[in-house]
N, C-alpha and C positions, 0 to 999 in steps of 0.2 A: 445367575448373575443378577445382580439386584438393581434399583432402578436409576440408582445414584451410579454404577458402576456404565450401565449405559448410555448416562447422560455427558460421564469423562470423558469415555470412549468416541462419542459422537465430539463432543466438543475438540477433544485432541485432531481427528480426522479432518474438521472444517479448518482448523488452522494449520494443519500442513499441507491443507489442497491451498489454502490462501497464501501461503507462505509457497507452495509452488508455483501458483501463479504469479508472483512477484517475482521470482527467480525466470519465467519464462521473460516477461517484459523486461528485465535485466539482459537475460540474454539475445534480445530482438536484434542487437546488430552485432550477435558470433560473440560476444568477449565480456567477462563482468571487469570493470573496471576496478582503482582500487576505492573509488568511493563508495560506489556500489557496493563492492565487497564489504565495507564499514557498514553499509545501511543494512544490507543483508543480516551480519552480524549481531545488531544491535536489535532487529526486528524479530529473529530467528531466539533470542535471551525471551522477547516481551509477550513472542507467541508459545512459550517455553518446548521450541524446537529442540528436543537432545542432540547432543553433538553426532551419535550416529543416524539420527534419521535427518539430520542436515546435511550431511554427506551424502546419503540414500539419495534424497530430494535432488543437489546440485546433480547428482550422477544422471538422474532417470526423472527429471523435469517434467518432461512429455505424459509421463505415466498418469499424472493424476487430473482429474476433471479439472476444467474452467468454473468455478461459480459465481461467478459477480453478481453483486447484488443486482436484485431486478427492481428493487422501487428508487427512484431519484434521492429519497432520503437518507436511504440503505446506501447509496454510494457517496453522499454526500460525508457521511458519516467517516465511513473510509478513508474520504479522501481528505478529511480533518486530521484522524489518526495519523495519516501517514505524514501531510503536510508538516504536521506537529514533528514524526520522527527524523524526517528529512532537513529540517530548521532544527534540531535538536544536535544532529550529527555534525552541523558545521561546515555543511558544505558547501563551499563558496561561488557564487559566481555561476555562470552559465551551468556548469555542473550539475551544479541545485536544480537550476529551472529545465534542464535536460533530465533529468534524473524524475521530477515530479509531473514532465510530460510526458513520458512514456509511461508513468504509471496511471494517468488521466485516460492514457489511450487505452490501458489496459481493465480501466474502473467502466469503460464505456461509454463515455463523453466525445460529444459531438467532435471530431478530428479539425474541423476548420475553427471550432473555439480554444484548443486546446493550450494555446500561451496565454491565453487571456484569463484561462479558468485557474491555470496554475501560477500564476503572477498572482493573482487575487487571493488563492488559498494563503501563497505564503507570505503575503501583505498581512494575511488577517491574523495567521500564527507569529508571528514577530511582533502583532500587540496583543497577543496574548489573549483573542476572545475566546470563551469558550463554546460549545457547540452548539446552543442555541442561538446565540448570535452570528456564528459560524453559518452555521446554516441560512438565517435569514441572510444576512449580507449575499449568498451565494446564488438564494434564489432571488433576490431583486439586486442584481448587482449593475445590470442595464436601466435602473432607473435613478 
């Protein structure tokens, strides 16, 4: 196996444990909704989930490791892509802000900030910053 073949491989592996753990925080209260199911969707095409191992995945969730990023930038980052996917999808209203706190909970953010971080992510993706800006606004967003 050559080196490029092991680096797909690993690549493919980190986005279907990422893309399981999105699917567990989806499933945190028993049910994927059908927005979810859209975000799902549209996340499952850009992590280029195949359709039988996204089926594999919703069936057997549990199976694959947690990795959340461990440095605050590394989730920061995250939670840019997703904010971005989540405002991309259209979904509206309480929804949206339901949909992108569970996923805050699930990135590792402090649970008592967690409306406040995700209002603010998708304030910043509806004007369109990109992630270095992103990120600044996030880390001084208390000043």
């Amino acid at each position: 196996m050559s080196f490029s073949d092991l680096f797909e491989s690993g690549f493919k592996k980190r986005n279907e444990d990422h893309f399981a753990a999105i699917v567990r925080v989806a499933m945190s209260d028993g049910i994927i909704n059908d927005a979810e199911k859209a975000f799902l969707d549209r996340l499952a095409t850009r992590l280029d989930i195949t359709e039988q191992d996204y089926k594999e995945i919703l069936k057997d969730y549990k199976s694959h490791p947690i990795n959340a990023p461990h440095s605050y930038d590394e989730r920061l980052e995250r939670l840019y892509d997703l904010a971005r996917m989540v405002w991309a999808d259209h979904i509206e209203g309480p929804n949206q802000v339901s949909l992108l706190e569970k996923l805050c909970i699930g990135l590792g953010f402090n649970q008592d900030n967690i409306r406040y971080i995700a209002d603010k992510a998708l304030t910043l993706v509806h004007y369109e910053v990109d992630l270095d800006e992103f990120t600044d606004k996030m880390k001084n967003m208390n000043q």
